[in-house]
C-alpha positions, 0 to 999 in steps of 0.5 A, a space after each residue: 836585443 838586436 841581432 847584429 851580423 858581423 862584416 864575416 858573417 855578412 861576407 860569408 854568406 856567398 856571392 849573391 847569385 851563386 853559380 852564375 857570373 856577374 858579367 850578364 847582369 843588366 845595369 838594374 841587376 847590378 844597381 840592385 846588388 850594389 844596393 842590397 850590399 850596401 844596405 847590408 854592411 849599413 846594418 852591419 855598422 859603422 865602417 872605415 875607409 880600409 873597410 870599405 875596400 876589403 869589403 869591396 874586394 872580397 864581393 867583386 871575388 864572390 862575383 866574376 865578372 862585375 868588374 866588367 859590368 861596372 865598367 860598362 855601364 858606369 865606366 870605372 875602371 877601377 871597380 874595387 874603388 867604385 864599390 867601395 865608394 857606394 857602401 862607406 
């Protein structure tokens, strides 16, 4: 039987990079983090637009600083929007 994460137990596992902030991150970091979280809810299962934005919340929370990142290198200002547009 496949083993399935639950959306907790995938959040719970910690910020990606604990004890550093995101702010640092090169344009390759970020794209490689935003990757890795989407395919991990992907694994996780099929998820909703409410969701998405949760999900997105609570991995700019575990990651100070991307927001700037993102704005950065993808000029969104709205980084809880541009996350959860890349993993629904």
């Amino acid at each position: 039987m496949k083993h399935i994460k639950t959306f907790e137990n995938f959040l719970n596992e910690g910020a990606v990079n604990e004890g550093t902030t995101a702010s640092s991150w090169s344009k390759a970091q970020l794209d490689k983090e935003l990757k890795e979280l989407a395919v991990g809810v992907r694994d996780a299962g099929d998820i909703d637009d409410s969701m998405a934005f949760d999900i997105a919340d609570t991995w700019l929370m575990d990651n100070p600083g991307v927001e700037v990142v993102i704005k950065r290198y993808y000029g969104a200002s709205d980084a809880q929007g541009f996350v959860a547009n890349k993993i629904a």
